[in-house]
Backbone as a ProteinNet text record, in pm:
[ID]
protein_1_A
[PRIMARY]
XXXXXXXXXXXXXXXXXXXXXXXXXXXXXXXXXXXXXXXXXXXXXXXXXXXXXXXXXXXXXXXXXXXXXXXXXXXXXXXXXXXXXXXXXXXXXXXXXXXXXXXXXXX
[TERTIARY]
1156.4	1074.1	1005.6	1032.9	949.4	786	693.8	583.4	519.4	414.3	375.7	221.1	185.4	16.2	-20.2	-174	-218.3	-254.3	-304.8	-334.1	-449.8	-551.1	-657.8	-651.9	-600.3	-617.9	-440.2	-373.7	-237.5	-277.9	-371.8	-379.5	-480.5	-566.8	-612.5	-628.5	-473.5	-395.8	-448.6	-524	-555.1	-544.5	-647.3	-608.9	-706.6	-707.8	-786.8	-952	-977	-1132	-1149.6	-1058.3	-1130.2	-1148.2	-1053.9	-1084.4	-1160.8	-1217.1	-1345.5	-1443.9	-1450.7	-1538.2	-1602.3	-1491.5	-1470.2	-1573.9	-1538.6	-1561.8	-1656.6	-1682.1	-1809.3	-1808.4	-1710.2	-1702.6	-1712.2	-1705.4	-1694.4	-1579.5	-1543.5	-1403.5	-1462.4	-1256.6	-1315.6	-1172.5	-1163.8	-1036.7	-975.7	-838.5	-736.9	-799.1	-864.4	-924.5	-1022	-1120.5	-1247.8	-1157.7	-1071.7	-1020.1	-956.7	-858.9	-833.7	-892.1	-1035.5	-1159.4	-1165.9	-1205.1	-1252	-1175.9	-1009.2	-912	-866.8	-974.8	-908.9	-1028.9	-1105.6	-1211.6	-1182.4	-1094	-1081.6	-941.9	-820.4	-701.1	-609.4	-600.4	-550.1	-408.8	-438.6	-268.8	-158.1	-201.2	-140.2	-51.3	-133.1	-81.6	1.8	57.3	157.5	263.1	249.3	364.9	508.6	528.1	661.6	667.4	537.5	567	685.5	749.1	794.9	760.4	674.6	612.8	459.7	431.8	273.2	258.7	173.8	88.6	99.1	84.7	60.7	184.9	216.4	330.7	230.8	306.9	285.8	376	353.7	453	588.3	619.5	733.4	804	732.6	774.8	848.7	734.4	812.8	903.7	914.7	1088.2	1179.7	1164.7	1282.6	1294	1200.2	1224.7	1308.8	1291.4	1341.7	1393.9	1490.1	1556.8	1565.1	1441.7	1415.6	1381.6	1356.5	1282.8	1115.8	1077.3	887	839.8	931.7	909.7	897.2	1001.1	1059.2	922.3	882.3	781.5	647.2	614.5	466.9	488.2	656	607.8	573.7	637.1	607.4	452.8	414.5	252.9	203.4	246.8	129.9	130.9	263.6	282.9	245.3	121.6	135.4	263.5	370.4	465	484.9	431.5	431.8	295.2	234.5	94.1	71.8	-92.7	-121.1	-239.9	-354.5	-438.1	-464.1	-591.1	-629.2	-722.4	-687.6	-768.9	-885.6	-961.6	-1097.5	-1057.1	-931.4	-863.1	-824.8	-794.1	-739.6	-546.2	-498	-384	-351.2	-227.9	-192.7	-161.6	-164.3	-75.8	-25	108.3	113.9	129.8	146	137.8	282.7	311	485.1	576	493.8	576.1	588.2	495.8	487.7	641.6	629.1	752.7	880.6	903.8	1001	1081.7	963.5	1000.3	1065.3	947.5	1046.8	1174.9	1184.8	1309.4	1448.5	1491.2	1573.5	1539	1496.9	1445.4	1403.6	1338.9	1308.3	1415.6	1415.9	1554.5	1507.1	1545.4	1476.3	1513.3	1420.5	1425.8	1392
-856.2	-831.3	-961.4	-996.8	-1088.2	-1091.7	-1150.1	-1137.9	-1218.5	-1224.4	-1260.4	-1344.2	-1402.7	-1484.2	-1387.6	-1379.7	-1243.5	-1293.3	-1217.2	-1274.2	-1178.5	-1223.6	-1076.7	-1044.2	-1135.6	-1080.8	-988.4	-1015.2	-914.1	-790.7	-779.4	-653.2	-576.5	-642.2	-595	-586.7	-639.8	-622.7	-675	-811.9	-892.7	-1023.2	-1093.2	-1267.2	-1280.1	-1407.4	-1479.1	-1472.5	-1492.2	-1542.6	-1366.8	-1276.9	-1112.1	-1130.2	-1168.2	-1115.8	-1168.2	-1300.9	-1376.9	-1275.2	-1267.1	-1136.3	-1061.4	-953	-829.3	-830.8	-944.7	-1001.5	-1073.3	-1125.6	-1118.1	-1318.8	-1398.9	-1517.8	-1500.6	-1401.7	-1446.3	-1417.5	-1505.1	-1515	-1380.9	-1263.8	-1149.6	-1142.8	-1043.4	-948.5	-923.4	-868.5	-771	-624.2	-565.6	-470	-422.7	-568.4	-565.8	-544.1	-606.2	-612.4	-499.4	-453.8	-310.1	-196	-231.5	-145.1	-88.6	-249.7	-274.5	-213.5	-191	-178.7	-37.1	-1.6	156.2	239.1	121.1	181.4	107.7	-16.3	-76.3	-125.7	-136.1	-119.6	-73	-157.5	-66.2	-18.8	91	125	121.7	232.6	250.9	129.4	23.2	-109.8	-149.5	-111.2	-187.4	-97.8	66.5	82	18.6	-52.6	-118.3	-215.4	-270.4	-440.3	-397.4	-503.8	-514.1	-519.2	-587	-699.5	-671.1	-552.3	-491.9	-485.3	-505.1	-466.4	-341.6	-210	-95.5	-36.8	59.4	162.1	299.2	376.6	497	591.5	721.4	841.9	777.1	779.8	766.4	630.7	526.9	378.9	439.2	479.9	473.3	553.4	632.8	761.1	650.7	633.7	508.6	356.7	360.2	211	324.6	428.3	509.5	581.2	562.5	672.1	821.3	846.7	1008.8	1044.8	1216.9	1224.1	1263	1221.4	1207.6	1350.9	1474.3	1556.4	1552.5	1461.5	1466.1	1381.3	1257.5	1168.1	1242.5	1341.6	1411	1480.7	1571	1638.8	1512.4	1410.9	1306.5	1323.4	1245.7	1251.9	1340.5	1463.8	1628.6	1656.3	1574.6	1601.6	1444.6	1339.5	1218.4	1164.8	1153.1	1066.3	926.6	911.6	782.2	775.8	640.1	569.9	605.5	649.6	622.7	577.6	569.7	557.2	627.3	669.2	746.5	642.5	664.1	571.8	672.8	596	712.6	761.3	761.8	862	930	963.2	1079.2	1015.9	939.6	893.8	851.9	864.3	812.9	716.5	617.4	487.9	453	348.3	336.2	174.3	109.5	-33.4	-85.5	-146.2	-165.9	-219.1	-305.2	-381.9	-295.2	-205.8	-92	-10.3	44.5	135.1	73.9	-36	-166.4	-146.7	-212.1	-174.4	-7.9	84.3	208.7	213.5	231.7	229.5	257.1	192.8	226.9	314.3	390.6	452.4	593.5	592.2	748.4	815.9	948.8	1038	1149.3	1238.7	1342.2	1461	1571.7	1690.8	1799.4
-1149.5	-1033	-992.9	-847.8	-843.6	-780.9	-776.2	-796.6	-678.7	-588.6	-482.4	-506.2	-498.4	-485.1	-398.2	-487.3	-436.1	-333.6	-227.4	-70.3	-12.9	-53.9	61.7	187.5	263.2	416.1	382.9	348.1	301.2	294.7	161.3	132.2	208.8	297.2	439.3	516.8	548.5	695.7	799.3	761	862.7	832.9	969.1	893.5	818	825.8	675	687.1	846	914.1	875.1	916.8	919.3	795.3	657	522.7	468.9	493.8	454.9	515.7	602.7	650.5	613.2	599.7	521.3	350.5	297	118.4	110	276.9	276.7	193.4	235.3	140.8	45.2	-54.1	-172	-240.1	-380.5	-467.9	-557.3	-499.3	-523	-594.6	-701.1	-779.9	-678.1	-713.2	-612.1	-630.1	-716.6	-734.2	-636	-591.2	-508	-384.1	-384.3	-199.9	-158.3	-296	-269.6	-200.4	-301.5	-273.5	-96.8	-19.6	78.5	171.5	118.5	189.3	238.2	68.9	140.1	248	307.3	398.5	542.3	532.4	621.3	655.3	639.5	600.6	767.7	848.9	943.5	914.3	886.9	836.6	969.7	1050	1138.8	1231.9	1234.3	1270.9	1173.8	1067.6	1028.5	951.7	1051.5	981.3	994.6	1101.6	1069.6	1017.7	958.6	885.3	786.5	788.6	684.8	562.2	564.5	456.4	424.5	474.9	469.6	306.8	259.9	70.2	68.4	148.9	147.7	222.6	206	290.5	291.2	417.8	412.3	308.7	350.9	296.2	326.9	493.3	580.2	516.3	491.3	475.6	305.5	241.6	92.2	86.6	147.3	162.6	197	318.4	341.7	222.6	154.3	27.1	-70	-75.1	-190.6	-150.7	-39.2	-1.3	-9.1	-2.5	-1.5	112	136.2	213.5	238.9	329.4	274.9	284.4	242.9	206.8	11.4	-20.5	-137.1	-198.8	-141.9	-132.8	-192.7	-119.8	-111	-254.5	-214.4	-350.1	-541.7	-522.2	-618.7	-635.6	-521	-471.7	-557.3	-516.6	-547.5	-673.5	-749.4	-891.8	-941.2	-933.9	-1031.6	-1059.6	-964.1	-1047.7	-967.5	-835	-799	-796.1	-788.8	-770.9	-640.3	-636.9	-489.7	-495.8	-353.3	-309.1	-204.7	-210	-90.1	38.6	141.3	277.7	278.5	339	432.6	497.5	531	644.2	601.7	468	407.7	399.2	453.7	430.5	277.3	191	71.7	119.1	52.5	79.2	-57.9	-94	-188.5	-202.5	-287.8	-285	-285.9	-182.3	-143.5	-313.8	-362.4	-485.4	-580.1	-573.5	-706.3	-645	-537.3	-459.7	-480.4	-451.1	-441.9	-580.7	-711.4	-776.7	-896.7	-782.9	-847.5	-776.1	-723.1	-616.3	-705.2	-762.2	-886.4	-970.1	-976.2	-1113.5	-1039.7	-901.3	-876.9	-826.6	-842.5	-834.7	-787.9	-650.1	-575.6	-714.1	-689.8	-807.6	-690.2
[MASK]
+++++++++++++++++++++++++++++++++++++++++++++++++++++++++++++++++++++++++++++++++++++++++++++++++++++++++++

């Protein structure tokens, strides 16, 4: 698997001046930014990135070729990672998905 430099404005879907922002200048964990992310995170703007830190339901069916019916039920049963937004959206973290991708199998 290969592995990315972590990037804060990445994992909250903006540029660099918003994620200094956001953190408020200070040198923060991927944990802290996470944090920030799941309150501020525009998801909706990037469901077609490619290359977004986060996917939706819809995005990770298509990395795992399921369908985001098949997706939710994972979800409802703990078998993929998630996060919850203030919006109530799951999101999941693209590299974590990426890397299941091989390994999950619809039931």
């Amino acid at each position: 698997m290969i592995t990315t430099p972590f990037n804060p404005a990445r994992v909250l879907g903006c540029d660099l001046t918003e994620a200094e922002r956001l953190m408020r200048g200070h040198v923060v964990t991927p944990g802290e930014v996470e944090s920030v992310a799941l309150r501020s995170y525009p998801w909706r703007r990037h469901v077609h990135d490619p290359d977004s830190y986060w996917v939706t339901i819809g995005q990770a069916a298509e990395l795992l070729g399921l369908t985001p019916g098949q997706v939710k039920h994972l979800l409802d049963h703990h078998r993929l990672p998630y996060v919850t937004h203030c919006t109530g959206v799951r999101l999941m973290r693209r590299d974590q998905i990426r890397a299941l991708a091989g390994h999950v199998h619809p039931r």
